[in-house]
N, C-alpha and C positions, 0 to 999 in steps of 0.2 A: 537551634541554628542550622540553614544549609550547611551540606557539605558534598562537592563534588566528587569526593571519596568515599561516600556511605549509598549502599548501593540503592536502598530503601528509601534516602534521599532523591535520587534523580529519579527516579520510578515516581516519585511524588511529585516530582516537578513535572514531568511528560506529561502525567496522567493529569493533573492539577491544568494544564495549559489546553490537553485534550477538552476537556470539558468547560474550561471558557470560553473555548474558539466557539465548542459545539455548542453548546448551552447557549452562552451572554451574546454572541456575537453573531451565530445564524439562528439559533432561536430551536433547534434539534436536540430532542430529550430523547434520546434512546440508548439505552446503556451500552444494551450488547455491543452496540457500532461504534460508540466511543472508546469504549476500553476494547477494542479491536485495534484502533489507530495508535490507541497509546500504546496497548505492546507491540505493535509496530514498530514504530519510534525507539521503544526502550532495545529489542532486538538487535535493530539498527545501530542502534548507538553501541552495544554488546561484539560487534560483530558474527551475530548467529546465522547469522546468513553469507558474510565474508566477500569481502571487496574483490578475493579473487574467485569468488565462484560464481556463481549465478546474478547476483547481485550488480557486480560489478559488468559482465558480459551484455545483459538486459538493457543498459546504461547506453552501451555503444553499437549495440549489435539491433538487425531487426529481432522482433519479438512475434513475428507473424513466423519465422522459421524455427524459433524456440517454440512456437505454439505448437507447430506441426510435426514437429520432434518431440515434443510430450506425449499427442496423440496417440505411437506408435509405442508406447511402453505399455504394462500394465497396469489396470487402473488403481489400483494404490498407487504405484507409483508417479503415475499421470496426475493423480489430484492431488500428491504434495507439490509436486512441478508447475501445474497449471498455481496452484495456492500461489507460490513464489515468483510467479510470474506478474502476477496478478501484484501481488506484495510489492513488487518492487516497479511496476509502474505507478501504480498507485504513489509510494514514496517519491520518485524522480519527478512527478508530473507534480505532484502538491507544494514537496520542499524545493526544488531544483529545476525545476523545467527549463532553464537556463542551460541546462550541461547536458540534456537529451539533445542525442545528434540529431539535425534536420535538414541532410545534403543532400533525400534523396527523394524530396516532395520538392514543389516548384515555391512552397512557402514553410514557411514557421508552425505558421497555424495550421497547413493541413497535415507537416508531421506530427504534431505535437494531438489532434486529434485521432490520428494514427495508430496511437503510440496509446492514447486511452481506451479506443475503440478494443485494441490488443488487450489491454488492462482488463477490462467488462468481461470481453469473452473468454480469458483466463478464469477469473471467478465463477463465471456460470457454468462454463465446462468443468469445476472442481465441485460446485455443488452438485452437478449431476452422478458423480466421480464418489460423492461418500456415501456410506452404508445407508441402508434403511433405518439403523436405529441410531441414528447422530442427526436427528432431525433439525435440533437445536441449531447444529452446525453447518446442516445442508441451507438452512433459511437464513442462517448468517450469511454464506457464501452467496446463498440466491441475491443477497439485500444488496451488499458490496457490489454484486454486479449493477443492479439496477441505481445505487445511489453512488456510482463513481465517481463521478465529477461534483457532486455535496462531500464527498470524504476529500477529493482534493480543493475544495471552497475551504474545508476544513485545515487542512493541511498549511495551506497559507495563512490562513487566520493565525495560526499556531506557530508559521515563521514569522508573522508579523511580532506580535506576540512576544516569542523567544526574544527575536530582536528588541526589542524595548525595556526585556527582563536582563540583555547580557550588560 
C-alpha cells in the first residue's frame, strides 16, 4: 500500500508519474531524461535545494543575473550553480509557471519564454562546465538544454497527472 511517509514510497510515485507523462503521454523513451525530472521532483519535494535558497530566489528574481553571477565563480562551482539554475526553471516553468514573475516583459508569454530561454542556457553552460570524464553527464546536461521545453510538456503532463492521482 501507498504511504506518504515511506520515502521509497513517494520516490515511486514521482518516478512512476515521470515516466507516464514521458512514456504513455508524449511518447519519449529515454531513461537517462526521465529519471533526471524525477529526481527532480523528488529533490524538490525533499527540499534539497531549499525554498530559501536558490530555489526560491530564481522563482522571483531575474535569472539572466543569477546567470552572470555564476559565470564569474569557478567552474565547479559555476556548473553546480548553472545545474540549479537550470533545475529550478526547468521545475517553475513545467509545474508552476503561474508563480514565475512576469512584470518585467510587456506579456506572460514573453517572460515566461524568458525565463526558459535562461533555463536552456543554464544547462548548456553546465554541460560545458563538467570534466572530460563525466561524459555521461556532460550529454545529459547537453540534452536538457536542447530538450527543455519537452521536459517542461513533461512536467505538466505530470501536474496533470498528479492532479487526477491527489
Amino acid at each position: 500500500m501507498f504511504s506518504a511517509h515511506d520515502p521509497s514510497d513517494v520516490d515511486r510515485f514521482f518516478r512512476g508519474l515521470a515516466e507516464y507523462a514521458f512514456h504513455t503521454q508524449l511518447g519519449v523513451v529515454d531513461p537517462p531524461l526521465v529519471d533526471y525530472v524525477a529526481v527532480l521532483l523528488i529533490r524538490f519535494l525533499r527540499h534539497d535545494i531549499g525554498g530559501a535558497g536558490l530555489a526560491g530566489r530564481t522563482a522571483a528574481l531575474d535569472v539572466t543575473r543569477l546567470l552572470v553571477e555564476a559565470e564569474r565563480h569557478a567552474p565547479e562551482e559555476a556548473c553546480e550553480e548553472f545545474r540549479q539554475i537550470g533545475d529550478v526553471t526547468l521545475f517553475w516553468s513545467g509545474l508552476y509557471p503561474e508563480a514565475v514573475r512576469w512584470d518585467r516583459k510587456p506579456t506572460r508569454e514573453d517572460w515566461l519564454a524568458a525565463y526558459r530561454d535562461a533555463g536552456k542556457k543554464a544547462y548548456w553552460l553546465a554541460s560545458t562546465l563538467e570534466p572530460e570524464e563525466a561524459a555521461d553527464e556532460r550529454l545529459l546536461l547537453e540534452r536538457l538544454s536542447h530538450e527543455f521545453d519537452l521536459c517542461v510538456a513533461g512536467l505538466r503532463e505530470i501536474r496533470r497527472a498528479w492532479g487526477d492521482a491527489a
